[in-house]
C-alpha positions, 0 to 999 in steps of 0.5 A: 818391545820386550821386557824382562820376566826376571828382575833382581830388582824386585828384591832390592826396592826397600831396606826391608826387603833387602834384609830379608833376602841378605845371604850373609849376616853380621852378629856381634856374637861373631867377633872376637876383640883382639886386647893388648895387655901390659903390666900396672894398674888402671893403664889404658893407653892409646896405641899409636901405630893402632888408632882407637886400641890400648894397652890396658893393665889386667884391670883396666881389660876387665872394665873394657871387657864388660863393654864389649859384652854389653855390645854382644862381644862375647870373646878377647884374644889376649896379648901380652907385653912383659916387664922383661924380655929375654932369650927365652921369652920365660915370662911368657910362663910366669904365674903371675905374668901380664896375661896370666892375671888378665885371665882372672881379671877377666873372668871374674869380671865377667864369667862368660866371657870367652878368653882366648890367648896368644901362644907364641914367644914373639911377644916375650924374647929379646930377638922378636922371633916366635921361638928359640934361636939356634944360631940365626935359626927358630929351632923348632923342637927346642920351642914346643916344650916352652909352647906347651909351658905357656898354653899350660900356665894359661889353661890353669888360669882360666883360659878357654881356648889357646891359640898357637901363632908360632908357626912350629911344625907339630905345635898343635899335638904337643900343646893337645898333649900337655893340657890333656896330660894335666887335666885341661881336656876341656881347653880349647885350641885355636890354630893359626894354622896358615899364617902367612909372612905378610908385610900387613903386621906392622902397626901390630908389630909396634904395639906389641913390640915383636919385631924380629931384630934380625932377619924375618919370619919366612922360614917358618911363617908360610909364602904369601904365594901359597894357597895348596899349602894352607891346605896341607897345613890345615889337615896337619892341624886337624890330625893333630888336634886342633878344635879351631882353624884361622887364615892371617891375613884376611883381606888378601887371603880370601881366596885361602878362606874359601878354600880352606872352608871347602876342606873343613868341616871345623870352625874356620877363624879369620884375623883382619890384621893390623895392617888391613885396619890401619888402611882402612882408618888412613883412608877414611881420615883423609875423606876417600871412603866412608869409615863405617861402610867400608869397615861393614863391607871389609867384614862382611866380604871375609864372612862371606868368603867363608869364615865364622869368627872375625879376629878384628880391631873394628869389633867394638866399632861394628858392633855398636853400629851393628846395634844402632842399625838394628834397634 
């Protein structure tokens, strides 16, 4: 009888030997902790439609953000929910809105600290759309000067890198233009260059308070049929001045992952939205997975597809259990 020469099994007998030979590698340093940020002092309360987040007032985000950096969470992606929204989302701008004073919380609370900030109206307008209406419509030219408006009041804060989720044809080189224009050329821009119209944003969409109050984002997010697009899409954020590139959704869009990680050669970013988080946590909590194998297996699997930052609600959750793993 023959036996086999070969025998991956070899390299998988022992825990030591199996990290030895691992080809893709978890690191807190990777993660970026997506932070809810509301108006008030010493808020932190939990999110319904988000199990295990929070709204937190500017302060109460500077305290989470020290714990995340204690965990190796060197990064935050900042968004905002205002006293008052209207049209035009105008306090999206304001000197003094929710984000604006997390910002400086923030970094002064901790300086290295990496502050990235959602640049998008949804968040801020009284429809929920991520731009001006013109009639039923997002009009998208009339959206980029208050765009750039928001990318700059974060900039002059504090802000290290703005991360358009818009969705606006030619955000990226307006919003390029206006911080180089006032000195900011050393502020970063994350694209979210293919976002595409997912049905997976709906406990986000609650926590934020963002649904569109009519109609939906299809006109200007992309069909969730598209791969090639994400392609072309990517290139025009790259001509334009993008420094980072993200795929949102990450579970379902892995196969853009990957092909947007043989395009470019910059930073590729990955968003484990909302919907994907809440699946995993309903699926634990009536006993059908493993809660923290599953969430290490969901993360690992869009590392490996390709991605280099993980935008993701388990941040904090991995990282300590990343810690424990390895102490």
């Amino acid at each position: 009888m023959e036996y086999p020469v070969i025998r991956k099994r070899r390299l998988r007998r022992t825990e030591s030997l199996r990290r030895m030979v691992q080809e893709t590698r978890l690191d807190p340093s990777q993660f970026m902790a997506p932070l809810f940020i509301v108006p008030g002092k010493g808020v932190r309360k939990p999110i319904a439609s988000l199990s295990g987040q929070f709204h937190l007032s500017a302060d109460a985000a500077a305290a989470e953000c020290r714990e995340l950096d204690a965990l190796g969470i060197h990064a935050v992606l900042l968004f905002g929910i205002p006293v008052l929204k209207d049209e035009r989302g105008s306090h999206a701008s304001l000197k003094e809105g929710v984000v604006q004073q997390a910002i400086g919380a923030i970094k002064a609370a901790v300086p290295r600290m990496t502050v990235v900030t959602d640049v998008c109206l949804c968040e801020y307008t009284s429809h929920g759309h991520c731009g001006l209406l013109k009639g039923r419509s997002v009009d998208n030219d009339a959206t980029l000067p208050l765009l750039c408006d928001m990318a700059l009041s974060h900039a002059e804060v504090g802000a290290d890198i703005v991360a358009p989720s818009d969705m606006m044809d030619g955000r990226v080189a307006a919003i390029r233009s206006a911080l180089d224009a006032k000195g900011f050329t050393e502020t970063a821009i994350l694209s979210y260059a293919a976002k595409y119209a997912s049905g997976y944003y709906g406990p986000f969409r609650e926590a934020a308070g963002s649904a569109p109050q009519s109609g939906d984002r299809k006109g200007y997010q992309m069909d969730p049929a598209n791969a090639r697009e994400a392609l072309h899409e990517i290139v025009l954020d790259e001509a334009e001045g993008a420094d980072i590139v993200m795929v949102k959704p990450a579970l379902a869009y892995l196969d853009v992952i990957r092909a947007v990680r043989e395009r470019t050669l910059l930073p590729l970013a990955a968003y484990n939205v909302s919907g994907e988080y809440a699946m995993i946590l309903a699926a634990a909590e009536k006993g059908l997975i493993d809660l923290d194998r599953v969430m290490l297996e969901t993360l690992l699997s869009i590392k490996r597809a390709g991605a280099d930052i993980l935008i993701t609600y388990f941040a904090r959750r991995a990282a300590e259990l990343l810690r424990e793993e390895n102490a």
